[in-house]
N, C-alpha and C positions, 0 to 999 in steps of 0.2 A: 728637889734640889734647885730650880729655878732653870729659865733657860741659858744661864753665863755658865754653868754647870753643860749641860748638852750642849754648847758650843763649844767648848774646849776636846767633850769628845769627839765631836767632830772633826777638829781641827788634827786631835791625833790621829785621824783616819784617813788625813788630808782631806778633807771634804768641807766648802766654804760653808754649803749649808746641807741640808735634807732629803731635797729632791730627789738624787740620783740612790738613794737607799728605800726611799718611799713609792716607788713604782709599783705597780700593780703586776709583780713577778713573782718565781723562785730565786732563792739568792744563794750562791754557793755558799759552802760552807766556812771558808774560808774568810768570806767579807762578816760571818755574819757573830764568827768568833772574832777579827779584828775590835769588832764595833766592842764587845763587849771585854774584851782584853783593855782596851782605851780608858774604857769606864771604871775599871776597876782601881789602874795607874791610877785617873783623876782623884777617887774618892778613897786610893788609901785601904783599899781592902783587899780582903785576897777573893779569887775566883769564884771559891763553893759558896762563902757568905752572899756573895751578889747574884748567882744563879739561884739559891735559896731565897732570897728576898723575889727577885724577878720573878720566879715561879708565882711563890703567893699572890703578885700584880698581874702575872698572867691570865689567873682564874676571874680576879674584877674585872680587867679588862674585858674579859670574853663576856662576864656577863652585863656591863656596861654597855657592850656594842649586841647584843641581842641574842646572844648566845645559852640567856639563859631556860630555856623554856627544852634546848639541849640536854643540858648539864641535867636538868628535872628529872628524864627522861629515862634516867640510866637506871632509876630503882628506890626504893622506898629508904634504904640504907648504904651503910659504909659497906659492908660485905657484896650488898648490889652492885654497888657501883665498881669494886674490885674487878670482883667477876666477869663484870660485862668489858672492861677497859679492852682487849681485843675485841671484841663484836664491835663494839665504841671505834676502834682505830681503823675495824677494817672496812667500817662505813665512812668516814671520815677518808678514808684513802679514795674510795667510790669517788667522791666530791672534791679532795684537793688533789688531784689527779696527777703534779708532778711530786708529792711528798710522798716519804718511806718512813712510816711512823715505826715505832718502840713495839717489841713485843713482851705480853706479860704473861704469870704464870702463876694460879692462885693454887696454896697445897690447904686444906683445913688443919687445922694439929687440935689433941686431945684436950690440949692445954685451953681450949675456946679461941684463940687468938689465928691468927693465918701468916705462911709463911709468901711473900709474895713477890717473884724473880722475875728481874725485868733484864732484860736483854739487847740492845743496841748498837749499832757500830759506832754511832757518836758516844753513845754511853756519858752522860750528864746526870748522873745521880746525886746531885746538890737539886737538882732544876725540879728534878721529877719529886726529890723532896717534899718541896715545897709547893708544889702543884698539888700532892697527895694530899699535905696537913690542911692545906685551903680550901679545899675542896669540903674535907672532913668538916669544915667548920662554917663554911657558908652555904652548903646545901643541906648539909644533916645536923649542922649544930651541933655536934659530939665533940669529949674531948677524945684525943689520939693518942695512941703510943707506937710510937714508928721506929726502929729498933734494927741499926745495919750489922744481919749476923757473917755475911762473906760480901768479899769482892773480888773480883775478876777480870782482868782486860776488858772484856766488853759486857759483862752481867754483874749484878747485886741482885743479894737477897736480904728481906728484912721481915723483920716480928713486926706483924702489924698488930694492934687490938681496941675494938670500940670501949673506950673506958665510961660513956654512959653521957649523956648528956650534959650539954655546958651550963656552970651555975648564971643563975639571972645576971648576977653581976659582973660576970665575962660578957654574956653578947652585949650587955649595956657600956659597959667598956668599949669593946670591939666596933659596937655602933657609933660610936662617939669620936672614934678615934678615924672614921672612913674620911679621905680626902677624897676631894673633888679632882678627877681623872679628865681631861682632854682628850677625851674620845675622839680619834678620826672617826667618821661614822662608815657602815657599815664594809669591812675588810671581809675579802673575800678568796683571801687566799695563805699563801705563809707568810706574805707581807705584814699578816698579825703579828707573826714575832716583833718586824722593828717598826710596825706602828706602834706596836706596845712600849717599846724600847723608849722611843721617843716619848711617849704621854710619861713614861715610870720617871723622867729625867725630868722633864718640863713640870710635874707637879710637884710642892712645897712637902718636902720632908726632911725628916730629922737624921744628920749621918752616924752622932751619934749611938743614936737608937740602932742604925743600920750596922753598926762596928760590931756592938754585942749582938744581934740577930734578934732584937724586940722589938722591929717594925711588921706592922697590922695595916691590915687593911678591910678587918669586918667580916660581916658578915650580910649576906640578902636578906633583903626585909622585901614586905606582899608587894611593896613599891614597884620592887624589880622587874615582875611580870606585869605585863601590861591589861584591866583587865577590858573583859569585850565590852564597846559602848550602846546601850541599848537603843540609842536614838542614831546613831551612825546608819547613814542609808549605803545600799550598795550604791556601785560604781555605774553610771550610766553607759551598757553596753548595747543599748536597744539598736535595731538597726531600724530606718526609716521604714512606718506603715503606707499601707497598701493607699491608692488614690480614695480609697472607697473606704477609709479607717479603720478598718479589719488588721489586727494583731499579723505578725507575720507567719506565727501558729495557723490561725484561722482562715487566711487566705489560701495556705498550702492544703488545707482541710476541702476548701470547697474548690479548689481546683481541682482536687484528687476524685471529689464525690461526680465532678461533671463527668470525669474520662471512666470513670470505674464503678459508676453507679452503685452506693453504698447504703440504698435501700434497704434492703435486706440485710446489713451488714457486711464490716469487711471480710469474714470469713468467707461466706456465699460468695463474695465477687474470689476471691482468691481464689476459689475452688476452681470457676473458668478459665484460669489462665494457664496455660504453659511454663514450665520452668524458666523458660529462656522471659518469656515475659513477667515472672515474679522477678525475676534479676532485677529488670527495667524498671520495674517499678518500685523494687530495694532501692535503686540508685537513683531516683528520685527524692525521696525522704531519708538518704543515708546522710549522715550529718557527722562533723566533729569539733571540735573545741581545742584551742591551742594551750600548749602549756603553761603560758603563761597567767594563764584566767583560771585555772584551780591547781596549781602548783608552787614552792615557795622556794627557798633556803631556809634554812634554819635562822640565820641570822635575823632575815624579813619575818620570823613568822608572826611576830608580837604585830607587826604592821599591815601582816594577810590578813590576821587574826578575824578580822571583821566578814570579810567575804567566807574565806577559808572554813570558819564555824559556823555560817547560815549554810554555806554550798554544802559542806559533807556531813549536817547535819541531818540523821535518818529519815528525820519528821517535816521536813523546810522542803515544802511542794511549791516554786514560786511558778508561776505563768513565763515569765520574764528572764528564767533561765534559758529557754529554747532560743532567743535571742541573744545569747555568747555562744552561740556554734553557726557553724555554717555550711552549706551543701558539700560535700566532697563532688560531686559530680555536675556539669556544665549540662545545660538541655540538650547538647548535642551527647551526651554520654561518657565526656573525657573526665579525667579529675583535673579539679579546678585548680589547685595549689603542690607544686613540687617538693612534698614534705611527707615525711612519714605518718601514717595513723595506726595506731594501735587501738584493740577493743580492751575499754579496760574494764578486768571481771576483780567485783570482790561485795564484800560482805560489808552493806550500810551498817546495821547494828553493829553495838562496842560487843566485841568478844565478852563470854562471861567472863569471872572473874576475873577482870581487865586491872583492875585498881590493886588488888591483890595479887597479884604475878607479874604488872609493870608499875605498880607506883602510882600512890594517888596524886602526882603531879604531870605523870603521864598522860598525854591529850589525845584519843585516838584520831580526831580530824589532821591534827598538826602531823601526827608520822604520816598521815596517807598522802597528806600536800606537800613533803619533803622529800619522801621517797619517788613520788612518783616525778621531781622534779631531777631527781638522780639517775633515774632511768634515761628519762628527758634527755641527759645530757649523753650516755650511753648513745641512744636513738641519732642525736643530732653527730657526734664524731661520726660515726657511721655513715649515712648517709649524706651529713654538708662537708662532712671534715673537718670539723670546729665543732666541740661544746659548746661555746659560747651563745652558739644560735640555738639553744634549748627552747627559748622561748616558740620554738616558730612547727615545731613537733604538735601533733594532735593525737587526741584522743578522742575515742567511743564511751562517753558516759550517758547512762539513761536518763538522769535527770534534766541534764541539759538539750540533750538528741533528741529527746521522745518529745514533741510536743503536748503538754499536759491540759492544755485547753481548750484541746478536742478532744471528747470520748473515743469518737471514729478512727482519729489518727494517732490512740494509745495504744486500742487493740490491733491495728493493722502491722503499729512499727514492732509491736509484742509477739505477733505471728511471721512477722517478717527477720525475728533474731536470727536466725539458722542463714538466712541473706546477706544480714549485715557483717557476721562473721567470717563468711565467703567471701567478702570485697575488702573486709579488713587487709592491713601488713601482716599482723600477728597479733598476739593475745598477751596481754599484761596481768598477770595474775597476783592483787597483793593478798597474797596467805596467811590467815592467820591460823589459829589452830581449831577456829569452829567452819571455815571455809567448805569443808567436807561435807557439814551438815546441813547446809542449805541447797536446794532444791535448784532452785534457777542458777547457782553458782556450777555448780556439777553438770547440768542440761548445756551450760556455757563449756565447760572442758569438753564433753561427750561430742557436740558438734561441731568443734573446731579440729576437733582432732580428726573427724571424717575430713577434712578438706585441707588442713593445714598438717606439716610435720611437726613434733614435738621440739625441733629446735628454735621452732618460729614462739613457745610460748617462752616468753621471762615471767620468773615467779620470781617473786618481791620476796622472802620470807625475814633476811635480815634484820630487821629493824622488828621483828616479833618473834625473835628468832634468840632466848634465852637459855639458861640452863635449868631456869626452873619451866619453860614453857616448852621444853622438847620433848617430855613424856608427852606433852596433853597431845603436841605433832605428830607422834607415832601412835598414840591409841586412835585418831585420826582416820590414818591409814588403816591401822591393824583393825579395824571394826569397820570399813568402812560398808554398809549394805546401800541399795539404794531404797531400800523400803525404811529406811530411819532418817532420811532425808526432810528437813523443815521446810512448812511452805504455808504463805498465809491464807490461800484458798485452796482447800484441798481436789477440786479441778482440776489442779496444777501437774498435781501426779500424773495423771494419766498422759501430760505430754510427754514430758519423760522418760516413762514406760513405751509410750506408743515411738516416742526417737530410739530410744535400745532397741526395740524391734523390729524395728529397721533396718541397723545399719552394724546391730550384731548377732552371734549365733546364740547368745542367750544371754539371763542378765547376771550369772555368774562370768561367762565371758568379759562382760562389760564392768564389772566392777575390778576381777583382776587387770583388766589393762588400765583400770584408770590408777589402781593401786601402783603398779608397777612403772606407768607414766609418772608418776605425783614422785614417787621413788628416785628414778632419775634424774628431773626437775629438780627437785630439791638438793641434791648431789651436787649438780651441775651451779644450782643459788648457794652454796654452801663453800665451794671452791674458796673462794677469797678470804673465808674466815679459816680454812682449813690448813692454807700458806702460814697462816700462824701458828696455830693448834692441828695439830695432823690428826687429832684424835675427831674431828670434829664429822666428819662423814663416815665415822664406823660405826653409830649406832644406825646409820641406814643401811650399811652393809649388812649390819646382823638381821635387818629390818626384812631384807629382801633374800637372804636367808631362811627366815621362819617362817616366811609365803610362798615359798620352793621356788624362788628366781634365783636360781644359781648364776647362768650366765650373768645375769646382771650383778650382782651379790662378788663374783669375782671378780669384774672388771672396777667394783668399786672399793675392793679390799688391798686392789692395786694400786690405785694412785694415789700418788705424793705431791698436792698443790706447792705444799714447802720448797719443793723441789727445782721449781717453776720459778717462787719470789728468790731465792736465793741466785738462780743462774741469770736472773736477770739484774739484783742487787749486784752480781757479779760485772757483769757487759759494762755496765756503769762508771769500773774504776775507783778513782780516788774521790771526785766530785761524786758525792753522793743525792746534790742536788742539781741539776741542770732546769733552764727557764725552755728546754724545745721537749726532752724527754718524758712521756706519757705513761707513767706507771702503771695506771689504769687501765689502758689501749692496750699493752703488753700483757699482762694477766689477762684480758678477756680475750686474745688472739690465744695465748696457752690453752685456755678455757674450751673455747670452741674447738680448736684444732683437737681436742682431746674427747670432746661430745662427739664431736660427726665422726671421727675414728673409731671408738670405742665403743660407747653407746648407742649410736645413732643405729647401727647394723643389729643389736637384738631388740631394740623398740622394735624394729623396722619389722623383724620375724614374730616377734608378740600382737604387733599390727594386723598382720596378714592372719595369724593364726586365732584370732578372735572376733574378726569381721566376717560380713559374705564376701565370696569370691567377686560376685558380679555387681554388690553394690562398691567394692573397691574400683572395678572397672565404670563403673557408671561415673563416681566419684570424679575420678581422674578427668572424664571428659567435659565436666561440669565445671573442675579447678580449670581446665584449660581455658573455658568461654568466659570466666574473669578475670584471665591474666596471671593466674598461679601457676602455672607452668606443669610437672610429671611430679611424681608421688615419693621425688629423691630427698635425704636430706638437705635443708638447705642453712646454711649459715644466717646464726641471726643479726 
């Protein structure tokens, strides 16, 4: 439309220029239907056609500004991406933390096609329109039949059906026809709607086209992903070597070999020490790495990409990682930095059948560096009281913590895990559905659960967390043995074995509580999706059901997250978007207060009833000498 065009909207909105709608806010509701009431006056049209156009500019937009490696993510097809649209929202709420997105509702019908009920208080079913068919057409290239069969105050339902792929000479069309979009770069919050607003005005289109509703905007070509450059070097994060040129790995190596003589290896000297003195010397080589060095947005990820796919890739052993972390602890024994650390447990390898159950545009590095930058910001409210300072949160990753360019100080920090878990805040567990079957994954839940409570661990499951991926999560659990557990030296076993033996009454003991842990965990990660879809934590209720955890099984047949977004949607009022109110913060204060009530008290008797008596009391005094305090639940 050109920009004489978006000034005139402007001007109906009184507003000289842009600025004060371009802030890096949330925007009431109210200013943000002006702006587009304005628009419609100018150009002559009525409301739905403009929300309908708008939408389709929505989806370029997103994936202009980075978004699309997201939008990939969601599933191999149209019916994918349906499906998942709450899982999609309720992650996206994680992250735009004052927004209250749209609920949807997929029913399958006989006919092949889907009925799909969308639900709102703003209720904008022109918008979601055309967000729908553009989607249809720029990620899966299909044609659409979109088909409004009711409408409601605040819901629609529609026939949707994949009519089959676009002929060649539609996306060549479609491609032909993409205009060049005035990207703000990357937007990071609902501001995307009226940066969008603005680039949809400011770029050259046809209103006629726009009158009848035959304005395009394409479709993504490979362009759009960005891909990894092979000659691109990482980021120099080294920190300065030793006066003597020794790696900062290697110095820590022979410092350790003078005071702990590792002749004989580090086992043998471990063996002399005292508890109190393996602590000391945990807290010596305990290390972590800020969020912002293997962490992303979604938006960044095309531009993490580089680090992001060398760092979390399974096989990329560099030297040079041990240098993006750093001590947690001062030589006098204090931690160095007032920030939270989390141990973060999960599974290098891609889950099997990853491509096939998330979509082969699906990038297993890119979820693990978004998610765990969503936690990030979880951890940061919490502790600074600002998300914003996510970056400044650490973690416990082996690749980066362990230095790999000493043999001496791979197997000491390897014998030392059971320590570093002890001095951790808590435990980050991203789960996916092979989690269970790996050895050192399981030996990571097993020991932190002797020292930490289960409120202290966040399991990540969301973002792997589908409805064609939730059988494979429950046969998971339901099969879980620890004799099927994988491991790449089978040596490995016997630590395992030899920690169950330890710290419970047997390894039936110890596989039920971890099942029955994994159970509530999961419950308690499932919440947020649940506020949508109620139905969404009763296949673990039935779960904990058919493993005879009743107490548990009914306190999870009980609760209604829905319960929770609505009486908060409620508090809210009219303004259903406010720039101070934390959606996000609210759902996880529900969340918790509903863990440590409910749950927290039969872990706590499952606890007790599957361990020794005296190694619980031993426990206890052991949390106490690193500052973990008595064996209550504690809020995460």
């Amino acid at each position: 439309f050109g920009q004489e065009i978006w000034d005139q909207v402007l001007a109906k909105c009184g507003l000289e220029d842009d600025s004060p709608i371009m802030k890096m806010q949330q925007y009431p509701d109210d200013l943000t239907l002006a702006a587009v009431g304005a628009a419609c006056a100018v150009l002559n049209v009525d409301v739905d056609t403009a929300l309908g156009l708008f939408g389709r500019f929505f989806v370029r937009y997103l994936a202009a500004n980075g978004w699309t490696r997201m939008l990939l993510s969601l599933g191999s097809t149209l019916e994918d991406l349906l499906v998942n649209l709450n899982g999609l929202h309720s992650n996206l709420e994680r992250d735009f933390r004052t927004a209250i997105f749209p609920q949807f509702h997929v029913t399958h019908l006989d006919c092949g096609g889907l009925e799909l009920h969308y639900t709102s208080a703003r209720c904008f079913p022109a918008l979601v329109e055309g967000v729908l068919l553009q989607l249809a057409k720029m990620v899966f290239q299909c044609k659409t039949e979109l088909r409004e069969t009711e409408r409601k105050k605040n819901s629609v339902k529609w026939f949707v059906k994949d009519l089959g792929p676009l002929d060649k000479e539609d996306v060549e069309e479609a491609v032909s026809e993409e205009r060049a979009i005035e990207a703000h770069p990357w937007m990071f919050s609902f501001q995307l709607f009226h940066a969008a607003m603005s680039s949809a005005f400011t770029c050259q289109c046809d209103t006629e086209k726009l009158a009848r509703g035959e304005m395009d905007f394409g479709v993504v070509k490979e362009s759009a992903v960005k891909p990894l450059d092979p000659n691109a070097k990482l980021r120099d994060r080294s920190q300065s070597p030793a006066p003597d040129g020794l790696s900062i790995c290697m110095t820590l190596a022979k410092k350790l070999d003078r005071e702990y003589d590792f002749l004989a290896g580090p086992r043998a000297a471990l063996d002399k020490l005292s508890t109190e003195q393996r602590l000391d010397l945990a807290r010596q080589i305990f290390r972590g790495i800020t969020a912002d060095q293997v962490a992303t947005t979604w938006p960044e990820v095309d531009t993490f990409t580089v680090e992001s796919k060398a760092f979390w890739d399974a096989n990329q052993r560099l030297f040079e990682y041990f240098d993006w972390s750093q001590c947690r602890y001062t030589a006098q024994g204090v931690v160095a930095r007032q920030a939270p650390l989390r141990f973060a447990s999960h599974s290098w390898s891609v889950p099997d059948r990853w491509a096939e159950l998330m979509g082969d545009s699906c990038i297993y590095a890119d979820v693990k560096a978004t998610e765990l930058c969503i936690i990030a910001k979880d951890l940061a409210l919490d502790f600074f009281g600002d998300h914003e300072q996510w970056q400044r949160v650490e973690f416990w990753i082996d690749k980066c913590c362990i230095g790999q360019e000493s043999p001496e100080l791979v197997e000491l920090s390897v014998l030392l895990i059971e320590e570093f878990l002890q001095l951790s805040d808590g435990l980050v567990v991203l789960l996916n559905w092979t989690y269970l079957t790996r050895l050192w994954c399981v030996y990571e839940w097993a020991c932190f659960l002797a020292y930490h409570d289960p409120s202290d661990i966040i399991v990540c499951a969301e973002p792997f967390y589908r409805k064609a991926t939730e059988p494979l999560f429950l046969d998971a659990v339901r099969n879980f043995k620890v004799e099927n557990c994988q491991c790449f030296d089978p040596r490995d076993r016997s630590v395992l074995i030899g920690k169950v033996a330890e710290y419970y009454r047997s390894t039936k003991d110890f596989e039920e509580f971890l099942q029955f842990t994994v159970i509530a965990c999961m419950a308690r990660c499932l919440t947020g999706w649940a506020s949508r879809s109620p139905t969404a934590i009763e296949a673990w209720a039935r779960m904990a059901e058919e493993l005879g955890f009743d107490d548990l099984a009914q306190e999870l047949w009980t609760v209604d997250p829905s319960v929770w977004r609505n009486e908060i949607i409620d508090q809210l009022g009219e303004d259903k978007a406010t720039a101070s109110f934390d959606m996000q913060a609210a759902m996880l204060e529900h969340r918790d207060q509903w863990f440590n009530a409910r749950i927290a008290p039969v872990v706590r008797l499952k606890r007790d009833a599957s361990m020794f008596s005296d190694v619980r009391h031993g426990l206890d005094v052991r949390k106490a000498s690193v500052g973990l305090g008595d064996s209550s639940m504690a809020e995460c």
